[in-house]
VOPAGU-2260 file (C-alpha; in pm, 1 decimal, decimal comma):
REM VOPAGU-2260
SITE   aa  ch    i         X         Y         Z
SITE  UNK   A    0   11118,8   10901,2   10439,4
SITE  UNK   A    1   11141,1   11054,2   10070,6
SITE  UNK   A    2   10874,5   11318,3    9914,9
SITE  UNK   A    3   10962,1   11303,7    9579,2
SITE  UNK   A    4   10849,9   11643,7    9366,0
SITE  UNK   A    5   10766,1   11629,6    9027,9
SITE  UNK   A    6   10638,0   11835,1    8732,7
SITE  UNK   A    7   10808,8   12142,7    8769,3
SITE  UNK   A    8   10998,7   12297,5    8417,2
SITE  UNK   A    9   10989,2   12576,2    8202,0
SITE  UNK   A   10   10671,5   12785,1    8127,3
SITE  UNK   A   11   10509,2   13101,6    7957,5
SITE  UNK   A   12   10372,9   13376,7    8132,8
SITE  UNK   A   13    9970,0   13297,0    8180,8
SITE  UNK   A   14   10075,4   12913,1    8124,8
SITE  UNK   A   15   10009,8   12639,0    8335,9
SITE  UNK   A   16   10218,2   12343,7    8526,1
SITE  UNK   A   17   10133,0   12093,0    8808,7
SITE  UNK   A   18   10340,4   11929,9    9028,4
SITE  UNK   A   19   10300,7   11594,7    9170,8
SITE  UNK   A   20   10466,8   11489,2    9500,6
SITE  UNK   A   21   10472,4   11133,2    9625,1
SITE  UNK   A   22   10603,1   11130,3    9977,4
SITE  UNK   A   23   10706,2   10769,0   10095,6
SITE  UNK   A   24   10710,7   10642,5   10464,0
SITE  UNK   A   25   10519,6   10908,4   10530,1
SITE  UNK   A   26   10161,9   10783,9   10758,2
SITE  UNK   A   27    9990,9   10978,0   10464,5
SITE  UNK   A   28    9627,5   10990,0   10550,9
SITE  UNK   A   29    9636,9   11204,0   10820,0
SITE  UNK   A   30    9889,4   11430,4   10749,5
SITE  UNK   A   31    9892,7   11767,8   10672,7
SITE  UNK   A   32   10058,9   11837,9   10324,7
SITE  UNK   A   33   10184,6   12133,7   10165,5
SITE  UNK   A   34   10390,6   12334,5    9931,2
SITE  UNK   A   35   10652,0   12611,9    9969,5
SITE  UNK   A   36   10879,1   12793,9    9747,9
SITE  UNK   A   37   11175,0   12977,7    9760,6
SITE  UNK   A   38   11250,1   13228,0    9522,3
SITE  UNK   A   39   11605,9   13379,6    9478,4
SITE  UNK   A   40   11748,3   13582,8    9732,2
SITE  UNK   A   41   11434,9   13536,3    9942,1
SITE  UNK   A   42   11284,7   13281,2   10223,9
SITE  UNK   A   43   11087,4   13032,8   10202,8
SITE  UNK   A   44   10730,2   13101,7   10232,2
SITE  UNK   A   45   10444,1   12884,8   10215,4
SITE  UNK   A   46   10238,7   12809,2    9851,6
SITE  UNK   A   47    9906,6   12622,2    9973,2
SITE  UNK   A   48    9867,0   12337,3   10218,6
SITE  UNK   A   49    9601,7   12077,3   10285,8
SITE  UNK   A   50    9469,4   11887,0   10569,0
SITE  UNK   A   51    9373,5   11559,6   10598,5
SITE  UNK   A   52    9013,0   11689,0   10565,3
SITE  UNK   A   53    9049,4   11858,1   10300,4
SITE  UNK   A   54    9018,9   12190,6   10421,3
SITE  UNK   A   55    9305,2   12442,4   10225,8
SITE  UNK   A   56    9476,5   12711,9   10299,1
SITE  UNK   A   57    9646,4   12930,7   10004,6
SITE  UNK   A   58    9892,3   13261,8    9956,0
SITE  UNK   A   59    9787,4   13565,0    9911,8
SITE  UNK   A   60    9972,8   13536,6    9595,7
SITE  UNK   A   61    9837,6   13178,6    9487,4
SITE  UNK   A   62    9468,1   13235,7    9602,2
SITE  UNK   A   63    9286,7   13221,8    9248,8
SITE  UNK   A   64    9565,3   13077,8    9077,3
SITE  UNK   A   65    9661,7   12791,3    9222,3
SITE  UNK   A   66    9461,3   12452,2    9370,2
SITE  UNK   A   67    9638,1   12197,7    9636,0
SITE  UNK   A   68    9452,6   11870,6    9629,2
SITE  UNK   A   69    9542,0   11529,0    9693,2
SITE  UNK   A   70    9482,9   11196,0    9655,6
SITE  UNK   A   71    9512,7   10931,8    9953,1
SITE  UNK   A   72    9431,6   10668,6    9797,2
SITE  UNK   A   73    9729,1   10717,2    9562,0
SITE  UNK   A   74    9912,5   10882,3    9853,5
SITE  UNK   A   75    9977,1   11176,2    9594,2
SITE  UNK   A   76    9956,7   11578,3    9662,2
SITE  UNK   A   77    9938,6   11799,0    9384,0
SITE  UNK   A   78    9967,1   12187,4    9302,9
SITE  UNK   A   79    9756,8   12297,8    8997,9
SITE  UNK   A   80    9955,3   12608,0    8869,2
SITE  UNK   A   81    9760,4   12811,9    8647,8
SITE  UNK   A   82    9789,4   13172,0    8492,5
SITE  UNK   A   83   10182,0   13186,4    8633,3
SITE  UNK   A   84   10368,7   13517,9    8661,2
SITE  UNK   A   85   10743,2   13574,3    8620,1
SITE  UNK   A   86   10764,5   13637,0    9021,3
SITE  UNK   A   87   10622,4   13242,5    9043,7
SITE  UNK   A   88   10997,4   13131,4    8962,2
SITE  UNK   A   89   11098,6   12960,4    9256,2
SITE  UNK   A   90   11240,3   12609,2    9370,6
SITE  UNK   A   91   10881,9   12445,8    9488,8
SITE  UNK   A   92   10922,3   12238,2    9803,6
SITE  UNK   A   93   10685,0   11908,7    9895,6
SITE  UNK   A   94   10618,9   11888,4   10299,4
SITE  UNK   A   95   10424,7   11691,3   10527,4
SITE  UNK   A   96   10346,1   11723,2   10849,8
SITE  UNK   A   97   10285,6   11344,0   10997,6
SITE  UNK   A   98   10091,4   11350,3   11351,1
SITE  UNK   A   99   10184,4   10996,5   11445,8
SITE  UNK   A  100   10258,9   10946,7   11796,8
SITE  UNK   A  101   10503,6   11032,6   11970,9
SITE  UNK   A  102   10560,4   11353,4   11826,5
SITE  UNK   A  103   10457,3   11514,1   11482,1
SITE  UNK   A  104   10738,3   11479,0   11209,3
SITE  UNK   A  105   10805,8   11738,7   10989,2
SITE  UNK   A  106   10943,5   11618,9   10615,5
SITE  UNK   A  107   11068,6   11834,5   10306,8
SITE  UNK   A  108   11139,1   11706,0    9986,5
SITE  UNK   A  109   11404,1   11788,3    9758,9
SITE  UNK   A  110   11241,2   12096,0    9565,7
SITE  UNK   A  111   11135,3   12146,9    9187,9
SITE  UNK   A  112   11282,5   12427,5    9021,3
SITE  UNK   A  113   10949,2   12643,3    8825,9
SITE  UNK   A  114   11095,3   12895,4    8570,7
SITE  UNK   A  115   10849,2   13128,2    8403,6
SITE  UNK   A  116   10945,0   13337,8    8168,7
SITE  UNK   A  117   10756,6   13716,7    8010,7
């Protein structure tokens, strides 16, 4: 199993950036996908994450700012990053949660380092 992150760089205060994650071996469909972040010195905390309905759940601090979607048939799950602030610098982290029997399975990817600057 691999999630593979993409997209994440250097950016402006009130810029934008979207990262792409690709997670293979992963029974995609009905997973539950989502994105954390870690910023320096501090835990990891959740981003946004999406079911296989649809239905999304957001951050306090991304709520308004940011939109998970994805894409099954590409087997894609992206974070739309827009009006950033400084405090967004963080590694961002791809996960899925697979549900296929016998037990759910829990993958991270490698993380995306986001750096925006004032």
């Amino acid at each position: 199993v691999q999630l593979q992150a993409s997209g994440g760089g250097s950016a402006q205060a009130g810029g934008s950036l979207r990262l792409s994650c690709s997670p293979s071996g992963v029974f995609f469909s009905p997973s539950t996908l989502a994105w954390y972040r870690q910023r320096s010195g501090k835990q990891r905390e959740l981003v946004a994450s999406i079911t296989s309905d649809g239905l999304t759940n957001y951050s306090d601090s991304a709520k308004g700012r940011f939109t998970i979607s994805r894409d099954n048939a590409k087997e894609m799950v992206y974070l739309q990053m827009n009006s950033l602030r400084p405090e967004d610098t963080a590694v961002y982290y791809c996960h899925a949660n697979d549900p296929s029997p016998p037990s759910p399975h829990l993958y991270w990817g490698q993380g995306t380092l986001v750096t925006v600057s004032s």
